[in-house]
OpenMM code with the backbone's topology and positions (N, CA, C; nanometers):
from openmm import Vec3, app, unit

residues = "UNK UNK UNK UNK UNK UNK UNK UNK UNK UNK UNK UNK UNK UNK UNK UNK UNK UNK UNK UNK UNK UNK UNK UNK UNK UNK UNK UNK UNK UNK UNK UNK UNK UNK UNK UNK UNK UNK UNK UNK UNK UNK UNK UNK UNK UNK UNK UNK UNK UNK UNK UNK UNK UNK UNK UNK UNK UNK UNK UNK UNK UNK UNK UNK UNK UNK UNK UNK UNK UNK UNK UNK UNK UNK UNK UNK UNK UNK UNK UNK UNK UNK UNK UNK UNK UNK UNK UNK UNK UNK UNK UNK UNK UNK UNK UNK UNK UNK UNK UNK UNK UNK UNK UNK UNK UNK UNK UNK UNK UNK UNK UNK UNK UNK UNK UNK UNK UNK UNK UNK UNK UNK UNK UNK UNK UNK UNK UNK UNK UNK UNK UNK UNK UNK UNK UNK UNK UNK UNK".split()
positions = [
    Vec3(0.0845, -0.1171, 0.0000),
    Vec3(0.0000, 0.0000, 0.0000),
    Vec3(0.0896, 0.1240, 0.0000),
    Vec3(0.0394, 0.2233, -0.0764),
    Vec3(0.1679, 0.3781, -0.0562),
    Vec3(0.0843, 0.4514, -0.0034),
    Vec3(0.2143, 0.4868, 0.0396),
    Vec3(0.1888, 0.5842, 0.1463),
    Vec3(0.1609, 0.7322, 0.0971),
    Vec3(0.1009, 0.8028, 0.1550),
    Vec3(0.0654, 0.9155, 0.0424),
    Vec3(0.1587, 1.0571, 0.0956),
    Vec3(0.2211, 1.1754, 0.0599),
    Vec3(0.2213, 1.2956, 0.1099),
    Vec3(0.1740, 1.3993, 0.1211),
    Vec3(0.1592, 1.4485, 0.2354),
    Vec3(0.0495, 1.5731, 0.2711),
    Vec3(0.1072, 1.6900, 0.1500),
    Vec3(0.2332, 1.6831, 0.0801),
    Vec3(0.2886, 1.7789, 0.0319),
    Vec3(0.1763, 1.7519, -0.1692),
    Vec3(0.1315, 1.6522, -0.1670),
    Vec3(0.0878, 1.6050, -0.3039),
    Vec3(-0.0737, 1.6684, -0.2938),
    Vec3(-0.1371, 1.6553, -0.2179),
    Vec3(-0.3004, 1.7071, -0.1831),
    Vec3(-0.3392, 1.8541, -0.1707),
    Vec3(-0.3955, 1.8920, -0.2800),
    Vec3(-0.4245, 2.0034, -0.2876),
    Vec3(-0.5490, 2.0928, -0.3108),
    Vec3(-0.5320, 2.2103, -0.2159),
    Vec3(-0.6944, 2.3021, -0.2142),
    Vec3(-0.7173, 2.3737, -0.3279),
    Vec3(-0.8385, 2.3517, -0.4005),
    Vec3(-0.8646, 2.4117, -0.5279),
    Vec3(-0.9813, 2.5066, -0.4863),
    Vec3(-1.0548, 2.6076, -0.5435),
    Vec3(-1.1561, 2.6700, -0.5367),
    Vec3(-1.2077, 2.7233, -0.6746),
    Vec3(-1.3504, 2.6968, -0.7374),
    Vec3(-1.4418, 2.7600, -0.8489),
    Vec3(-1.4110, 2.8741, -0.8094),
    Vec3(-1.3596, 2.9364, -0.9160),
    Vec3(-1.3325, 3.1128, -0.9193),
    Vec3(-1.4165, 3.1482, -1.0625),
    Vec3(-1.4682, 3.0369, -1.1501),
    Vec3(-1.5676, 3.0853, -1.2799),
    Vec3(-1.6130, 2.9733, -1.3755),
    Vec3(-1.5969, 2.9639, -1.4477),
    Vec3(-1.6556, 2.8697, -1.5637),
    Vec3(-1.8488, 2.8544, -1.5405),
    Vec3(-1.8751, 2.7617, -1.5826),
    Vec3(-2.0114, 2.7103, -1.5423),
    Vec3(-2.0534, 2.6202, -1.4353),
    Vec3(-2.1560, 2.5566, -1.4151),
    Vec3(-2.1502, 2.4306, -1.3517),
    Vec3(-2.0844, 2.3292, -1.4253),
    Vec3(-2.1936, 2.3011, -1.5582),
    Vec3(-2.1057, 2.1880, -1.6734),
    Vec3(-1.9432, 2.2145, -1.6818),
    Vec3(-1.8999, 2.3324, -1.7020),
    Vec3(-1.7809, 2.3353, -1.7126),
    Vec3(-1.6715, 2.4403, -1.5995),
    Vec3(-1.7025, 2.3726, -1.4691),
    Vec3(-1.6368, 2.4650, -1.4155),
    Vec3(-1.4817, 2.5213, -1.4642),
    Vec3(-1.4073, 2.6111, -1.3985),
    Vec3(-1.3073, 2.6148, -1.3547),
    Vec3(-1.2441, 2.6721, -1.1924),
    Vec3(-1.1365, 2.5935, -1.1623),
    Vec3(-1.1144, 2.5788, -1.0490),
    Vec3(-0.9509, 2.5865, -1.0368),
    Vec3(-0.9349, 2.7120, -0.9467),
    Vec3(-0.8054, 2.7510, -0.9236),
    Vec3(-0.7138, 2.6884, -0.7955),
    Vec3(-0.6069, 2.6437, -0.7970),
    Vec3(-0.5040, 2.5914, -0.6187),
    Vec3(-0.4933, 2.7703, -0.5669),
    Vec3(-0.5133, 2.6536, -0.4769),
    Vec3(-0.5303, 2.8388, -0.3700),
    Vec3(-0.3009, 2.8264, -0.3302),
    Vec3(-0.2822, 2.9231, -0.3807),
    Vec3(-0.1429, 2.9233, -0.4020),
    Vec3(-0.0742, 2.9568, -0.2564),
    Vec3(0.0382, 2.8946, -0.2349),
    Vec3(0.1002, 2.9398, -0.1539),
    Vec3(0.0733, 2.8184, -0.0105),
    Vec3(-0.0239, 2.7561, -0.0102),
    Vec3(-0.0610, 2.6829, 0.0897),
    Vec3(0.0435, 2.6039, 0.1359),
    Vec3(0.0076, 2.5606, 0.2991),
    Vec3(0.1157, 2.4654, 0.3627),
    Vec3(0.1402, 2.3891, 0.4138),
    Vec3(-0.0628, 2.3867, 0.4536),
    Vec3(-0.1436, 2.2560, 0.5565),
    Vec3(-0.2458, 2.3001, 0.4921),
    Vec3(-0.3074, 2.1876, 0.5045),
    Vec3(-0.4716, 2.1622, 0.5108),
    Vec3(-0.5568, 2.1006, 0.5965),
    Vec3(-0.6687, 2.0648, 0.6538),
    Vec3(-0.6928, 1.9708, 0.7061),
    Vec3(-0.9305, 1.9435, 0.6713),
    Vec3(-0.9455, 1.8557, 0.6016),
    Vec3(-1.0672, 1.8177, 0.5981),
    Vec3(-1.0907, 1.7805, 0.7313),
    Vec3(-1.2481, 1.8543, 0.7896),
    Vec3(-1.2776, 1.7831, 0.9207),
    Vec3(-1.4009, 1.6968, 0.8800),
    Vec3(-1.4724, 1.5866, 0.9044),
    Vec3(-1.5812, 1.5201, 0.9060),
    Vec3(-1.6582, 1.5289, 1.0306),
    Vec3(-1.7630, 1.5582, 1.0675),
    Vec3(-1.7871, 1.5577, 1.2172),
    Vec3(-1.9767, 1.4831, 1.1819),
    Vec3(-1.9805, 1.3667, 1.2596),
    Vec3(-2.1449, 1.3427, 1.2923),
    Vec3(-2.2109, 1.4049, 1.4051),
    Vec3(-2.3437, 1.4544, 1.4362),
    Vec3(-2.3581, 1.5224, 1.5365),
    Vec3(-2.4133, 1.4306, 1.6291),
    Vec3(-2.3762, 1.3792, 1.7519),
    Vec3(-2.4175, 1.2879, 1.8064),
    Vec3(-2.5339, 1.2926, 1.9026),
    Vec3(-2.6586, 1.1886, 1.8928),
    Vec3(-2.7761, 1.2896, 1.9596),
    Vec3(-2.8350, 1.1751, 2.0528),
    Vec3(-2.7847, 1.2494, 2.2264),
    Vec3(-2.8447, 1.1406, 2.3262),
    Vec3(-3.0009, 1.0960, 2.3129),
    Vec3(-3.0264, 0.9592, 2.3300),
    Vec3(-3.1599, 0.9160, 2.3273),
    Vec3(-3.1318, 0.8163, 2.4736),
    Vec3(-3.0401, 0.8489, 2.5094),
    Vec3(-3.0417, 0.7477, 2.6654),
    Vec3(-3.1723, 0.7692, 2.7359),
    Vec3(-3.2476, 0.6345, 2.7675),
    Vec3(-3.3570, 0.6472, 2.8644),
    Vec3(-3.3499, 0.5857, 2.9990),
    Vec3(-3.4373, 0.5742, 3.0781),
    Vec3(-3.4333, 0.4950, 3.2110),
    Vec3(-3.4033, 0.3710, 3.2436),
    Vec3(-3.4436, 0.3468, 3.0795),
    Vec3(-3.4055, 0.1609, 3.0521),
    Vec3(-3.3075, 0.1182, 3.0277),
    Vec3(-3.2183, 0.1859, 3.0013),
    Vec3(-3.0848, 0.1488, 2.9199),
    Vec3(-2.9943, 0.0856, 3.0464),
    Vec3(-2.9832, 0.0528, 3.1661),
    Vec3(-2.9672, 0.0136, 3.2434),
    Vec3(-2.8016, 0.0559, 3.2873),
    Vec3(-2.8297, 0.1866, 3.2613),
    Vec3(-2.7092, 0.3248, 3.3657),
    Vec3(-2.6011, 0.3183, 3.2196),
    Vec3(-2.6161, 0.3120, 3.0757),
    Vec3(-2.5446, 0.2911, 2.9674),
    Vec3(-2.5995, 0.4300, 2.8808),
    Vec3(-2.5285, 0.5001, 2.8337),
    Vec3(-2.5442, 0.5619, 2.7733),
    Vec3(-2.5619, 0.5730, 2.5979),
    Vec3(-2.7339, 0.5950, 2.5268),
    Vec3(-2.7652, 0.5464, 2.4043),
    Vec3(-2.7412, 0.6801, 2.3095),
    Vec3(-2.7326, 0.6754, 2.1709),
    Vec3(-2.6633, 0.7819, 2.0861),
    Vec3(-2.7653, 0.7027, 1.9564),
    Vec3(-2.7861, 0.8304, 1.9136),
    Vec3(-2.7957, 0.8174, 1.7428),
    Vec3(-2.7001, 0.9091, 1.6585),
    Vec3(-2.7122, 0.8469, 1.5261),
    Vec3(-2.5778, 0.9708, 1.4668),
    Vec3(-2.6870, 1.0739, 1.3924),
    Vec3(-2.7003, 1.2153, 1.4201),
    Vec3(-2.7364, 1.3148, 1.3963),
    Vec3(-2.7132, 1.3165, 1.2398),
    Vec3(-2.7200, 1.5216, 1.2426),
    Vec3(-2.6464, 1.5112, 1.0820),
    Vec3(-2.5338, 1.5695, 1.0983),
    Vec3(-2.4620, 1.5018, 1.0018),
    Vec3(-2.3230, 1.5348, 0.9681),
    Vec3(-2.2886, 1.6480, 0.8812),
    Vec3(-2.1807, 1.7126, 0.8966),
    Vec3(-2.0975, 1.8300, 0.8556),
    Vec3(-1.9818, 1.7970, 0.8535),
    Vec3(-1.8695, 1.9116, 0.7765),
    Vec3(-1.7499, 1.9185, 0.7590),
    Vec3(-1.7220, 2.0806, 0.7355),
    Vec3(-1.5885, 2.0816, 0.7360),
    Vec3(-1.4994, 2.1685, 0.7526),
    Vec3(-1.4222, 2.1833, 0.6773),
    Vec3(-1.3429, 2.2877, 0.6185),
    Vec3(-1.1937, 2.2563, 0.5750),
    Vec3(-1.1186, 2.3790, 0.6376),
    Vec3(-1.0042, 2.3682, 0.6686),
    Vec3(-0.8855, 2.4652, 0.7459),
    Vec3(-0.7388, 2.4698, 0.6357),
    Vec3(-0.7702, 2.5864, 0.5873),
    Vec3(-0.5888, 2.5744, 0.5378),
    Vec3(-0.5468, 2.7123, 0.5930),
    Vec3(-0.3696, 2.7100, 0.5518),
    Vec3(-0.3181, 2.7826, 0.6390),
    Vec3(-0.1778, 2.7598, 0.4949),
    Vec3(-0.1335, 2.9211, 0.5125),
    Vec3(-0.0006, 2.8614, 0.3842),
    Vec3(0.0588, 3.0993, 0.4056),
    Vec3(0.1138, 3.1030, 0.3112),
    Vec3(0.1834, 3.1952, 0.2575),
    Vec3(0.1352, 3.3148, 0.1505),
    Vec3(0.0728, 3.3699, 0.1626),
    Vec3(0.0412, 3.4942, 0.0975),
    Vec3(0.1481, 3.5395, 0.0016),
    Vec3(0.0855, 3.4967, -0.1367),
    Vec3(0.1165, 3.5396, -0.2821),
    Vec3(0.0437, 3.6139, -0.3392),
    Vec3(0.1191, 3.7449, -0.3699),
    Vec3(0.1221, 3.8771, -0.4525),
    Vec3(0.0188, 3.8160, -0.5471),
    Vec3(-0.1146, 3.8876, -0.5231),
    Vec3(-0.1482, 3.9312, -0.6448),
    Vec3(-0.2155, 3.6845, -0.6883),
    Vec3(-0.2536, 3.6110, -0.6047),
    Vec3(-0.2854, 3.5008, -0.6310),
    Vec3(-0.4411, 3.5304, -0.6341),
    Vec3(-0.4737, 3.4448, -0.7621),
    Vec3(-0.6192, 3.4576, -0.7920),
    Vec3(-0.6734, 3.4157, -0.7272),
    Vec3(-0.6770, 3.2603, -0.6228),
    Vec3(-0.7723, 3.1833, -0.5697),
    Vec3(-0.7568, 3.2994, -0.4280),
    Vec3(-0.6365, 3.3735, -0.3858),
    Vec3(-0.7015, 3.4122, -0.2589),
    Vec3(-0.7659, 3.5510, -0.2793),
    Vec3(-0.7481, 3.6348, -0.3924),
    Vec3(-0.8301, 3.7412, -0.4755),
    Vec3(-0.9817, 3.6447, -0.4591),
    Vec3(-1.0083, 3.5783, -0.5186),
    Vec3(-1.1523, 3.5260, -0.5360),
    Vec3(-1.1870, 3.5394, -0.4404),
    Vec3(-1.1206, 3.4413, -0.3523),
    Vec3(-1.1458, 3.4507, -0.1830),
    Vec3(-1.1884, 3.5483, -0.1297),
    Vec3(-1.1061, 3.6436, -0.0784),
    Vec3(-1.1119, 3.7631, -0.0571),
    Vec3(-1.2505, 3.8670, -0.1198),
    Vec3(-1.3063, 3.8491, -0.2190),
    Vec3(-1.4210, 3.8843, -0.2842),
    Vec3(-1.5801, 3.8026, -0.2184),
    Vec3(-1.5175, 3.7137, -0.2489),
    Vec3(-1.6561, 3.6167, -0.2005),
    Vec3(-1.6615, 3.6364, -0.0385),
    Vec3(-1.5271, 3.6662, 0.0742),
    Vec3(-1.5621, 3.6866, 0.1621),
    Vec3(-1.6349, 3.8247, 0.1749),
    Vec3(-1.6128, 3.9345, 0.1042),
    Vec3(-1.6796, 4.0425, 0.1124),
    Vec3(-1.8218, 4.0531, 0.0673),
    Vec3(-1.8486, 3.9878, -0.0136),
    Vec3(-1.9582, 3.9975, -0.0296),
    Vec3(-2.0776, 3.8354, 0.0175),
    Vec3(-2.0182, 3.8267, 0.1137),
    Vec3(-2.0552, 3.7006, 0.2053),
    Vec3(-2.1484, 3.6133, 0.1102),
    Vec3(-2.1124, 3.5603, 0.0269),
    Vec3(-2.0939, 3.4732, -0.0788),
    Vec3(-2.0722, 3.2731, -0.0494),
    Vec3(-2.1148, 3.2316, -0.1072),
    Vec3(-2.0860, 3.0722, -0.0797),
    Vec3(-1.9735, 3.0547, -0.1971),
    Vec3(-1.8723, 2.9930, -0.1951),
    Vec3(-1.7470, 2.9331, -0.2644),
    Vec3(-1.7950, 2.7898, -0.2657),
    Vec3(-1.7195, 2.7020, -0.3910),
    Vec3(-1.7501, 2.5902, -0.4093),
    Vec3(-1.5589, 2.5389, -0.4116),
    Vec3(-1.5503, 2.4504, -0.3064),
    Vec3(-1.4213, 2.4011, -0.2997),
    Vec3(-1.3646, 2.2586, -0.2933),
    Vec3(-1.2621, 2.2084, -0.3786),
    Vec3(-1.2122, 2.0721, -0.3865),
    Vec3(-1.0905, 2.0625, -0.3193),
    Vec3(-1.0746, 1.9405, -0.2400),
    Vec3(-0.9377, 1.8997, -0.2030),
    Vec3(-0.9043, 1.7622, -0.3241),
    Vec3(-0.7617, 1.7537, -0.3566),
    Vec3(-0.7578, 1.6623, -0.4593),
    Vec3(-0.6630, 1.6022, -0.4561),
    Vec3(-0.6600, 1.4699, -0.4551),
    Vec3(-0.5318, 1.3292, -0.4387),
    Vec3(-0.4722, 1.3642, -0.5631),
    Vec3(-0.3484, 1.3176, -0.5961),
    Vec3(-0.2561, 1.2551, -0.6971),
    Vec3(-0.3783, 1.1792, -0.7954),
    Vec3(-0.4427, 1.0676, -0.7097),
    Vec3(-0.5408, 1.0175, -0.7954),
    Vec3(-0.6046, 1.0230, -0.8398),
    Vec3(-0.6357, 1.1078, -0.8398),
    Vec3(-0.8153, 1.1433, -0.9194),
    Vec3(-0.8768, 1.1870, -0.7928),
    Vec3(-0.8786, 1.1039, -0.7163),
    Vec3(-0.9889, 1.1142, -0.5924),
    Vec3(-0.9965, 1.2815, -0.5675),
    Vec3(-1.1309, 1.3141, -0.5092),
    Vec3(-1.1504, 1.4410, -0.4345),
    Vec3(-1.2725, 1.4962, -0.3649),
    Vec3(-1.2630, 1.5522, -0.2894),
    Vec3(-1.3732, 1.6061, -0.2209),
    Vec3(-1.4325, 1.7285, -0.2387),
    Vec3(-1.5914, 1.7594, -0.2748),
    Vec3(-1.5782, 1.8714, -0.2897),
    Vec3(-1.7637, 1.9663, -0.2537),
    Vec3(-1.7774, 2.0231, -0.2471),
    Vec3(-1.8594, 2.0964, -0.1508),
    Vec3(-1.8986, 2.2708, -0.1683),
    Vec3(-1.9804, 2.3049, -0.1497),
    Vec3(-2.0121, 2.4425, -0.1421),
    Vec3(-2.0210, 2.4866, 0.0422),
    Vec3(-1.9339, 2.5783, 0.0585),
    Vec3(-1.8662, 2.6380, 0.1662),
    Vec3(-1.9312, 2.7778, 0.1809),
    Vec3(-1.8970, 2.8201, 0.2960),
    Vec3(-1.8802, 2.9545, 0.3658),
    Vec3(-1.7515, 3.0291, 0.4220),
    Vec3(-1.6836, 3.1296, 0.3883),
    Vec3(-1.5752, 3.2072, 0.4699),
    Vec3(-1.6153, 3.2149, 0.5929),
    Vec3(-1.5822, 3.1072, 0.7062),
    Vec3(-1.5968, 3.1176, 0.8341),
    Vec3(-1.4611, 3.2685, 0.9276),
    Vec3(-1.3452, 3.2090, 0.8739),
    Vec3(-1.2530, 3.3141, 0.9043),
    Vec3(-1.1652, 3.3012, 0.8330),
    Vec3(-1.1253, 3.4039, 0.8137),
    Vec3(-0.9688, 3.4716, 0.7157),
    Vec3(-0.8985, 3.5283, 0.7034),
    Vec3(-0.8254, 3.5449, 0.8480),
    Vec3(-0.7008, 3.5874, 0.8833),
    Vec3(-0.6164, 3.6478, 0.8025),
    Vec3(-0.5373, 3.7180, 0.8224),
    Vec3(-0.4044, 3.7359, 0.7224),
    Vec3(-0.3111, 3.7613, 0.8722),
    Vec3(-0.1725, 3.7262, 0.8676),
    Vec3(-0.1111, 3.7902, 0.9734),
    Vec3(0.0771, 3.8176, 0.8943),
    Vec3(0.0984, 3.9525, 0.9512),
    Vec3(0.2083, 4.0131, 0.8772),
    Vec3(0.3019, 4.0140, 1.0025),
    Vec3(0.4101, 3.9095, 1.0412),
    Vec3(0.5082, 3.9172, 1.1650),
    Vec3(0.6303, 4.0072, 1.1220),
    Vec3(0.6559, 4.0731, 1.2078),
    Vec3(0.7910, 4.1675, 1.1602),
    Vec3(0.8733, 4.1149, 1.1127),
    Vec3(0.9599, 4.0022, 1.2031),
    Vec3(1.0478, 3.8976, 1.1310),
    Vec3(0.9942, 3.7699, 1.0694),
    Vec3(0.8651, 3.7952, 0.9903),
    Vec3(0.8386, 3.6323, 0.9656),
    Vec3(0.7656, 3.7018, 0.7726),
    Vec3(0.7668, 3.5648, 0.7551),
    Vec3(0.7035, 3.5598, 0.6191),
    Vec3(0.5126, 3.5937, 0.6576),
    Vec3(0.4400, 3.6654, 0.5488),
    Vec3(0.3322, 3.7281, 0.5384),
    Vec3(0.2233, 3.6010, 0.5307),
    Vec3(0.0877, 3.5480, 0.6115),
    Vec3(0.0660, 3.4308, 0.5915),
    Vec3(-0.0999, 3.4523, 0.6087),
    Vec3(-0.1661, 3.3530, 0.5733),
    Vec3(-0.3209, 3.3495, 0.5618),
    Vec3(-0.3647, 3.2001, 0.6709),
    Vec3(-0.4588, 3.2420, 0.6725),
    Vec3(-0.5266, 3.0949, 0.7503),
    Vec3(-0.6796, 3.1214, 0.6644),
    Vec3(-0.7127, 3.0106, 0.6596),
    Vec3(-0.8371, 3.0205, 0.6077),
    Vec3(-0.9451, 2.8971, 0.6391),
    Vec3(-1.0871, 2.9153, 0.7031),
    Vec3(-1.1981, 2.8607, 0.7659),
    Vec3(-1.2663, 2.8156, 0.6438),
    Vec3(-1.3169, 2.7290, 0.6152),
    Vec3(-1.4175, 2.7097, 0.5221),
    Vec3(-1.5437, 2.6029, 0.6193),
    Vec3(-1.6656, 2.6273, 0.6190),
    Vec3(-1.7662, 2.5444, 0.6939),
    Vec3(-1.8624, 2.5067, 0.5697),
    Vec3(-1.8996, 2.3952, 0.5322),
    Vec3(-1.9535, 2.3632, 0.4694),
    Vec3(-2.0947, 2.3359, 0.4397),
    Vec3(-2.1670, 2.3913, 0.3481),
    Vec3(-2.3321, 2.3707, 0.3430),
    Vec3(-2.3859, 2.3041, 0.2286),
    Vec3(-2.4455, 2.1798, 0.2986),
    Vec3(-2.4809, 2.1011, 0.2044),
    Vec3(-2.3859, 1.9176, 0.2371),
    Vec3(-2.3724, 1.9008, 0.1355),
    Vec3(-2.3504, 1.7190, 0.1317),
    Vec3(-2.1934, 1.7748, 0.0994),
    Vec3(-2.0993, 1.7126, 0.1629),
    Vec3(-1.9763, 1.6634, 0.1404),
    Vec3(-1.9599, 1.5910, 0.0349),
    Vec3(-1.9389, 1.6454, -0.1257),
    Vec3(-1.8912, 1.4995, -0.2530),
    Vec3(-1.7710, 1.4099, -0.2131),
    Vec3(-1.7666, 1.2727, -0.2742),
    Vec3(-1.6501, 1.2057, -0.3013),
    Vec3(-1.6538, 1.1832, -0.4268),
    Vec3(-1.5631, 1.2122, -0.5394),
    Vec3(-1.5323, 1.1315, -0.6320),
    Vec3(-1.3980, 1.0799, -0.6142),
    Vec3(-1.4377, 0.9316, -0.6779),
    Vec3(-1.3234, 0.8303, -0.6820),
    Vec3(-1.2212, 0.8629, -0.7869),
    Vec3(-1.0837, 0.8771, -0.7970),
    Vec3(-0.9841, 0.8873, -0.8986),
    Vec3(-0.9458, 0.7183, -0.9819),
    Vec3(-0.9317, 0.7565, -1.0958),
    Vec3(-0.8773, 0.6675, -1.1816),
    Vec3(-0.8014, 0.5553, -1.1649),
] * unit.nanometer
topology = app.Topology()
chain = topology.addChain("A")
for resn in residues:
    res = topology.addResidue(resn, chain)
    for name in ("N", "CA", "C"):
        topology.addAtom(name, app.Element.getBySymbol(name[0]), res)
């Protein structure tokens, strides 16, 4: 089985095309990512359960978190930056080597920028997701 690198997986975002034919830009500069999956878990424990605690799985959501380097003048964080202003939904893919990817219509939860005196210029970026989490399978 191979092993995969976090350095190969990458955040894309619809900045135009159509639906039939989107297009979709790498948000440049990035350095982490991280997809969250979360089920919402919903107590139904009753008197009967005999002192055990009972759960159903709610509905589920996700997340995505990246965090990377602020590039002059980069379209996907220009888009960004737009759609957060005008509090806008973004449609965003994370994508394997393989084909595989995930992908979803989002919200700008938060979007940091932070400028350190001695450090390189950097972004963090929130995405919360509305709607169904896609999978497509790669080749």
């Amino acid at each position: 089985m191979t092993k995969l690198a976090g350095v190969d997986v990458l955040l894309y975002v619809k900045t135009g095309g159509t639906d039939a034919s989107p297009t979709y830009t790498v948000l440049g500069g990035q350095s982490g990512a991280t997809l969250n999956r979360t089920t919402h878990v919903v107590d139904v424990t009753s008197k009967d359960a005999n002192g055990w605690a009972e759960n159903v799985a709610g509905v589920n959501s996700w997340t995505l978190e990246c965090n990377g380097f602020l590039i002059a003048d980069d379209a996907a964080i220009t888009f960004l930056e737009q759609a957060w202003i005008g509090r806008q939904q973004v449609k965003a893919e994370i994508r394997f080597p393989s084909g595989r990817k995930y992908d979803g219509n989002c919200i700008i939860s938060d979007f940091p920028y932070e400028f350190p005196q001695d450090g390189a210029a950097t972004f963090k970026l929130s995405l919360t997701g509305t709607g169904a989490l896609t999978t497509v399978t790669g080749s």
